[in-house]
Each structure stands twice: as structure tokens, then as C-alpha cells.
N, C-alpha and C positions, 0 to 999 in steps of 0.2 A: 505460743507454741506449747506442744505438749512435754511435759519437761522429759518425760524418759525418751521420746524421740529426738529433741533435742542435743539430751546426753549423746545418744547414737551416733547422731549424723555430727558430731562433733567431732575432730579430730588432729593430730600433732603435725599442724602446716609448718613449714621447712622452708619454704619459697612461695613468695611475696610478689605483688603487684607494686609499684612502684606512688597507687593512688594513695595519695594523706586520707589520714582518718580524718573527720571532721569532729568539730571540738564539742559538737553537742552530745558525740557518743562518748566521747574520752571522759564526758564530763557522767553519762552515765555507769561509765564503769566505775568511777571510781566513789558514785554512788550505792552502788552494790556493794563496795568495798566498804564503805562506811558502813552500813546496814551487817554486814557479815556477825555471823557470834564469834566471840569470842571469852575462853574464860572469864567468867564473874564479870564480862560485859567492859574487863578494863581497858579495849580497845590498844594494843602496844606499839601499831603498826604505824608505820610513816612509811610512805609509797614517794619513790621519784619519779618520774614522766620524764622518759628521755626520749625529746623529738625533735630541737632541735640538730643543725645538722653535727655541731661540734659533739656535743652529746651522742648523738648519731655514731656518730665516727670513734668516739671514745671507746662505747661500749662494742664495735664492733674490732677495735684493738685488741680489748682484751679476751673477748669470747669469741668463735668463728659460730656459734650457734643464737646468737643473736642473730642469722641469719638475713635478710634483707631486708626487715621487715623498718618500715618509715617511723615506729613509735615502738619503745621498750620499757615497760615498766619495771620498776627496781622492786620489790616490797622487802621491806627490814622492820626489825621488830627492837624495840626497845628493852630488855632483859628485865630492866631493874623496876618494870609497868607493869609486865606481865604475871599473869597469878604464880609463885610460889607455891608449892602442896604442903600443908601441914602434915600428910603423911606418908611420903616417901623423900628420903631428904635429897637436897639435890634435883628434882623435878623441878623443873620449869618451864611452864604452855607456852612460851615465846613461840617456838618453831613450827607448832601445831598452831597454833594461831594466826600466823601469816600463811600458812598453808591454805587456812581456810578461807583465808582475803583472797587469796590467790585465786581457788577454785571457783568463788563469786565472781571473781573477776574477769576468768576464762567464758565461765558457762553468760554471763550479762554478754560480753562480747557475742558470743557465736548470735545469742539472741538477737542481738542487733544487723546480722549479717558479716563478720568479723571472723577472722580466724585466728588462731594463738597457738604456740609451745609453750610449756613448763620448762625452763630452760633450771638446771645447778650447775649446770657444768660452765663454772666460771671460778675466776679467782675472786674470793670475799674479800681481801686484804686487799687485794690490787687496785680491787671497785675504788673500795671507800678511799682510797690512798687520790685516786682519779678525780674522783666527782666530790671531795671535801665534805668525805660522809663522816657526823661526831661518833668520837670511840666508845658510846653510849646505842649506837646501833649498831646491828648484825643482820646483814645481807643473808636473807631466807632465798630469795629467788628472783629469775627472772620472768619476765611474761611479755614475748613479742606479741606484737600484732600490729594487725591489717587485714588487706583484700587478700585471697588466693591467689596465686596466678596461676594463670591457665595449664601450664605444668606441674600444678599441687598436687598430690594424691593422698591418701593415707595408707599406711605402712601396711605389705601384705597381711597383715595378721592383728590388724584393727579391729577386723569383726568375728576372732576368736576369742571364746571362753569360756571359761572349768564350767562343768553343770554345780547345777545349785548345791547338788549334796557333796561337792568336793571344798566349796568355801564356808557353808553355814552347817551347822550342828546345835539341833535343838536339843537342849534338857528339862 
């Protein structure tokens, strides 16, 4: 697919089909995830797959936006991997970096016929408390997916946005 149409026709599904993904795409997503850049390539990311149904159910404890979807991906990043800036002190790509696993991870799925949220709105302390995540990762994000279902839509205001000259500024 063409990738800017792809980005397009992609969009923040909220309600799920109740169909399992099958393990060959899960295995693809999380291919893309591997592949993703990340600062100086030091990869910090450890991704959970939650799909079982305990898992399932955990994650849906704690976030009501994990929303129905049959498979949840965790991505957390390891702080003490990820690039440090030698020159602003205090920076650290961690966050940005799983961001970016994320975003492969989003746009592989739609490719595949798949849909997905960017889910924060959860508790990070709660997760790792849950799922016996080490105090060496930090929960970046979530990312349901699955099928649409037939009541999916994308949010009035999907297909608005600033013209060019209000986001980029040539010098």
C-alpha cells in the first residue's frame, strides 16, 4: 500500500471485533518493532503481548481504554539502554523511542488489515505492579488491536488538518 494513503485511511479504533489476530501478523508486528530506529540503534524496548485471556482481563482492569480489543500490546523501554545526550543533561530517548516502536507497530498492523489505539491513559505503576514488569522498565504505551467492528468509526475530526503553512516554516 501506498504509505501516505495508508497513514490516512488509518485511524483511533475504540471498538473491536471479537476475531483473534492470528499469530503470523502478531509475529509481523512485532517485526516492524524490531526493525524500528531507535537512538544509536541501542534498541531499549521490551514489548509485552497481552492475549491471553488473564492478561486479557488484567489489562482491561486497569485501563477502560484497552477497550475490547483481543490483543494489547505493552511497549516499555529500559532507561538505563537507551541513548543518554551528552549534551543536554538529563535527556533521555527512552520515550521517544518506544514511541517510535509504537508508531511501526500501529502503521505494520493497519498494513496488515488490523486496527489499533495509542492508548497512555493507564496507570504505569499499576501495569508493572500487575504483570511483574522489572523496576528497570517504564511503561511508554499501550497499543490495542484487532478487527473493527462493524460499529467502528473514526472520530469526527479524523480528516481535519492545519494547512501546511500553519505547522512547517522554512528558513
Amino acid at each position: 500500500m501506498d504509505f501516505i494513503k495508508l497513514a490516512k485511511e488509518r485511524y483511533s479504533v475504540r471498538d473491536y471485533s471479537s476475531k483473534e489476530v492470528e499469530e503470523e501478523k502478531i509475529n509481523q508486528i512485532l517485526e516492524a518493532a524490531k526493525v524500528a530506529p531507535t537512538a544509536c540503534n541501542f534498541q531499549p524496548q521490551k514489548i509485552f503481548v497481552l492475549k491471553s485471556p488473564e492478561a486479557i482481563e488484567k489489562i482491561r482492569k486497569i485501563t477502560k481504554n484497552a477497550y475490547n480489543a483481543p490483543l494489547v500490546f505493552l511497549i516499555c523501554v529500559n532507561e538505563e539502554e537507551s541513548w543518554q545526550s551528552p549534551f543536554v543533561e538529563g535527556y533521555n530517548s527512552g520515550v521517544m523511542d518506544g514511541s517510535i516502536v509504537c508508531s511501526h507497530m500501529m502503521l505494520e498492523a493497519k498494513d496488515l488489515g488490523l486496527d489499533s489505539v495509542w492508548v497512555v491513559s493507564f496507570d504505569p505503576e499499576l501495569t508493572k505492579k500487575e504483570f511483574n514488569i522489572p523496576e528497570n522498565l517504564r511503561p511508554v504505551c499501550l497499543l490495542p488491536v484487532g478487527y473493527a467492528s462493524e460499529n467502528a468509526k473514526p472520530s469526527d475530526n479524523h480528516n481535519t488538518f492545519k494547512e501546511r503553512n500553519e505547522l512547517v516554516e522554512e528558513l
